[in-house]
Backbone bond lengths (Angstrom), bond angles and torsions (degrees), N, CA, C in turn:
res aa  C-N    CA-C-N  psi(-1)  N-CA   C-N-CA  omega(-1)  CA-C   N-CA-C  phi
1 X - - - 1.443 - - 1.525 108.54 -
2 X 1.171 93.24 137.27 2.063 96.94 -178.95 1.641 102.59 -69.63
3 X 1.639 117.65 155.79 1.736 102.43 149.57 1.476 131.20 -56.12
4 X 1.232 116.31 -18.55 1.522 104.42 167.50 1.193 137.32 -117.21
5 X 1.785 100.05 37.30 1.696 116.29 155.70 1.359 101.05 -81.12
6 X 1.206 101.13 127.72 1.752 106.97 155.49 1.674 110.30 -136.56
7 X 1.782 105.18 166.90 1.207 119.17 178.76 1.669 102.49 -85.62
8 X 1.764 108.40 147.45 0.888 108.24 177.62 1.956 124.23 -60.96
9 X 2.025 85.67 -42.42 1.403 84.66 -178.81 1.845 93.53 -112.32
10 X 1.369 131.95 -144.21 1.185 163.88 -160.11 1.112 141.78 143.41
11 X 1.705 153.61 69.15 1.235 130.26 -125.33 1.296 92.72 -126.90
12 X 1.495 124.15 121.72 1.440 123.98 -179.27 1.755 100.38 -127.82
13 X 1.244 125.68 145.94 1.206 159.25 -166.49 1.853 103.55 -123.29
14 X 1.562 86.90 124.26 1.996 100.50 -168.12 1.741 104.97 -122.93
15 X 1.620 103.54 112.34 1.298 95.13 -157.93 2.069 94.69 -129.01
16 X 0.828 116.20 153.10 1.675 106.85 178.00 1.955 109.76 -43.97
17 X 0.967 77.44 149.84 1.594 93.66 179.21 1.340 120.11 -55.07
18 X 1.809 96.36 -52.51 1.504 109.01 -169.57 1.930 108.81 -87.46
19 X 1.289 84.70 9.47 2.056 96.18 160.81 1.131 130.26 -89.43
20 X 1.494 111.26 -4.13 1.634 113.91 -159.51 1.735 109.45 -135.11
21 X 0.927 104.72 141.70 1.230 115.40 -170.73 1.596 116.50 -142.69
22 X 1.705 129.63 122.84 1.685 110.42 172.03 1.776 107.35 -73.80
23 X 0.920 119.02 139.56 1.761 136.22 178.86 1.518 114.26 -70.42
24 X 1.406 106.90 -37.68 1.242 103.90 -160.31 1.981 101.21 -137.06
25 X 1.103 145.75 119.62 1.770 137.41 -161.58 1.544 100.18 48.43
26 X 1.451 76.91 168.98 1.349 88.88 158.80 1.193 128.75 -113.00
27 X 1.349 136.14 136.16 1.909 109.32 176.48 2.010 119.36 -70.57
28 X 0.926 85.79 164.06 1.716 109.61 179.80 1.993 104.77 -65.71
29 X 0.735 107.38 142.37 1.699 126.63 -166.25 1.210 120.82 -101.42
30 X 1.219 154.06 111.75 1.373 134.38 155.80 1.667 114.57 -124.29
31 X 1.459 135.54 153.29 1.101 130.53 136.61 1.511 120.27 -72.79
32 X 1.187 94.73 120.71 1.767 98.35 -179.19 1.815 99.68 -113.96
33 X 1.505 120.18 7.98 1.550 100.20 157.87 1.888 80.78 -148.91
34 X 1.343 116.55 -166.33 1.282 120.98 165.69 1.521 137.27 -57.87
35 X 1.330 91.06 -48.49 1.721 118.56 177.61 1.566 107.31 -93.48
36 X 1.512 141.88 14.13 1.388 141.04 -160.71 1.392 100.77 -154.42
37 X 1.481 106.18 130.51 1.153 129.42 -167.27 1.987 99.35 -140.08
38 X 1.642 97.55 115.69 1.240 122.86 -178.69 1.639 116.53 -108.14
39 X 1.409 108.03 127.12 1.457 90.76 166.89 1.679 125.11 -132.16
40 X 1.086 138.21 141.44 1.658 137.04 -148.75 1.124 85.72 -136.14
41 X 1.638 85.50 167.00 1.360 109.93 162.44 1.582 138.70 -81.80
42 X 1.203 146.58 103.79 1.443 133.68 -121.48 2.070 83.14 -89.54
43 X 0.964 133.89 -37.01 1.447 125.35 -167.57 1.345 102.06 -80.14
44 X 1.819 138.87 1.29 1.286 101.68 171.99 1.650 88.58 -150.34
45 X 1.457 125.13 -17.96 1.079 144.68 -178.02 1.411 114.60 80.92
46 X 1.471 121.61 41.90 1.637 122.69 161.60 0.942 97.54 -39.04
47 X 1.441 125.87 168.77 1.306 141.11 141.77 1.525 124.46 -88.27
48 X 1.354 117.13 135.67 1.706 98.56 -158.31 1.506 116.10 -114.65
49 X 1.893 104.50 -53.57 1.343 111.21 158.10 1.314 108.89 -133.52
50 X 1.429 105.73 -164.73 1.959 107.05 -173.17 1.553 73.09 -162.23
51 X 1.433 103.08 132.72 1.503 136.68 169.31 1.640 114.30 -123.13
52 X 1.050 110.91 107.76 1.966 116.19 166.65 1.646 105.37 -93.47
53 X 1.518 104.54 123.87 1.426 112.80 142.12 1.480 144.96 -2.70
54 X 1.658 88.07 -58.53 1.672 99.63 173.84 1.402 93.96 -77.00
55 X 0.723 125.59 -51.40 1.929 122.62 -167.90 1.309 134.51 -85.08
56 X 1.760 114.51 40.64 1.702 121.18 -149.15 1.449 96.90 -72.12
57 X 1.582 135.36 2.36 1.542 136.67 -154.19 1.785 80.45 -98.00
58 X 1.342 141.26 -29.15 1.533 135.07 -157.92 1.102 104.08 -136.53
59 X 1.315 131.74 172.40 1.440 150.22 -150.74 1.551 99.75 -175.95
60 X 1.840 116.07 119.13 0.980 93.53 167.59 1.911 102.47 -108.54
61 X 1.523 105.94 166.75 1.508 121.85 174.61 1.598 116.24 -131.48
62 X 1.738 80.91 146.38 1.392 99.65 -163.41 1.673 102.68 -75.75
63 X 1.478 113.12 130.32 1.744 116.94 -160.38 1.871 90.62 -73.24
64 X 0.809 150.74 -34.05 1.240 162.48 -167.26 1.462 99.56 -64.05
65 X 1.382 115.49 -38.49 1.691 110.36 -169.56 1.907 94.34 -90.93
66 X 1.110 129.20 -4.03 1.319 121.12 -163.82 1.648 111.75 -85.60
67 X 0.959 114.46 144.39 1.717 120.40 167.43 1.320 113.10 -35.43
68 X 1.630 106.76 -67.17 1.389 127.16 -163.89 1.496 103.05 -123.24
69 X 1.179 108.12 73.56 1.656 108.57 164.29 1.457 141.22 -34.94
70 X 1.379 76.94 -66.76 1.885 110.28 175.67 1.891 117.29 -49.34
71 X 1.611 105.63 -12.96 1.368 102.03 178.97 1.586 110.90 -92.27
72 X 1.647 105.20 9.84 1.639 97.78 174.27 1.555 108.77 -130.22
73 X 1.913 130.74 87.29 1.233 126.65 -169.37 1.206 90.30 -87.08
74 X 1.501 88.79 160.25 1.476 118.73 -158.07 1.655 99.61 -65.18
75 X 1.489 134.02 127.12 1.376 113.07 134.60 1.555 144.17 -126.61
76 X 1.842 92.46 61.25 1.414 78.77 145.27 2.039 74.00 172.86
77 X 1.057 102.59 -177.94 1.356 105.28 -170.88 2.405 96.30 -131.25
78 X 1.535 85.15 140.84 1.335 88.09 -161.82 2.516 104.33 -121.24
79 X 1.111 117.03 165.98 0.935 105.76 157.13 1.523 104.34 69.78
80 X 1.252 132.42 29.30 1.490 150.89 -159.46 1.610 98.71 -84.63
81 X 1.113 110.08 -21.93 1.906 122.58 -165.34 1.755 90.23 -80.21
82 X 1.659 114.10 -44.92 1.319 92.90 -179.94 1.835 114.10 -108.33
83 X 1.381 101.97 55.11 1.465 119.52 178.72 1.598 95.94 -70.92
84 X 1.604 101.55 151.23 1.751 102.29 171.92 1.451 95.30 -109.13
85 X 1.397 119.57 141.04 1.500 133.16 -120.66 1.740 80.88 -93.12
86 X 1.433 134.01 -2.67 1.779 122.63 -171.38 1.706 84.19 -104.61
87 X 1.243 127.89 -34.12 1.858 121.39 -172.39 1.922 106.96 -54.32
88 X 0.916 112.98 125.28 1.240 154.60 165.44 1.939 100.57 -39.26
89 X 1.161 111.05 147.93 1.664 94.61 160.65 1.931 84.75 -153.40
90 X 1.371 82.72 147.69 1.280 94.13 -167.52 2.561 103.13 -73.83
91 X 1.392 89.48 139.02 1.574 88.24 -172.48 1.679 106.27 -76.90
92 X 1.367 120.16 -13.14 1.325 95.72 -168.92 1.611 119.66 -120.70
93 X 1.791 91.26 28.59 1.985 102.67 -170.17 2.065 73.75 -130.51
94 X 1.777 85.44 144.55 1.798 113.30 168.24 1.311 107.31 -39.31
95 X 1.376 113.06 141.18 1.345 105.49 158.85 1.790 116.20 -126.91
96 X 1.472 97.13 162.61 1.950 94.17 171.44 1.569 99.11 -156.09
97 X 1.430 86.11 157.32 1.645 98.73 -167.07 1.166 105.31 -80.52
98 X 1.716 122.50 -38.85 1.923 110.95 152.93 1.484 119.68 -106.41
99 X 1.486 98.62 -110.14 1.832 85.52 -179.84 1.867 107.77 -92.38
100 X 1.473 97.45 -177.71 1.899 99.28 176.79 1.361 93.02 -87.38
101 X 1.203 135.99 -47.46 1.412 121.93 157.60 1.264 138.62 17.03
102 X 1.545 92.04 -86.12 1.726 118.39 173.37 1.495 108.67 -57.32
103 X 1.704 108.43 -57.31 2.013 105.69 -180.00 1.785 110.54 -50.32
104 X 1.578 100.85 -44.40 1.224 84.85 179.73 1.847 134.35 -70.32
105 X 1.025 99.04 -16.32 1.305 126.64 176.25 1.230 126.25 -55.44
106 X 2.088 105.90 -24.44 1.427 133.53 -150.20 1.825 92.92 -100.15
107 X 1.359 121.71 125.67 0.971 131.99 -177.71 1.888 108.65 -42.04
């Protein structure tokens, strides 16, 4: 994949670390930067969670791999800078051009 393929949508859900648990295997692991810790599915390669360094207290998960999706609506939409210019953004949830993180972060 090039760097400037992206998905239109992605919807991941960020919940404490020490809340989450896989039920059934485990998934397959990789570092894909220094500080980021990814984990998939080794038989088809979902993507499952994404763990940062700075942030070992949370784990985020990919809403797509979840049982019950629908019990976590979106609030707020993130990463808008690398929006593909036909995707939609919803008018009545926050938006930021990277993470809420960073805005909040901003003096």
């Amino acid at each position: 994949m090039r760097p400037d393929q992206r998905a239109p949508r992605d919807a991941w859900t960020v919940v404490r670390a020490d809340t989450f648990a896989f039920f059934a295997g485990a998934p397959a692991t990789f570092r894909s930067s220094p500080p980021v810790r990814r984990t998939f599915r080794a038989a088809c390669g979902t993507p499952m969670t994404y763990q940062h360094d700075d942030r070992p207290l949370t784990i985020d998960i990919a809403m797509a791999t979840l049982d019950g999706p629908d019990a976590f609506a979106p609030t707020c939409e993130i990463w808008l800078s690398h929006r593909i210019s036909w995707a939609s953004v919803d008018p009545l949830l926050p938006h930021f051009p990277r993470t809420k993180a960073e805005a909040d972060a901003k003096p």
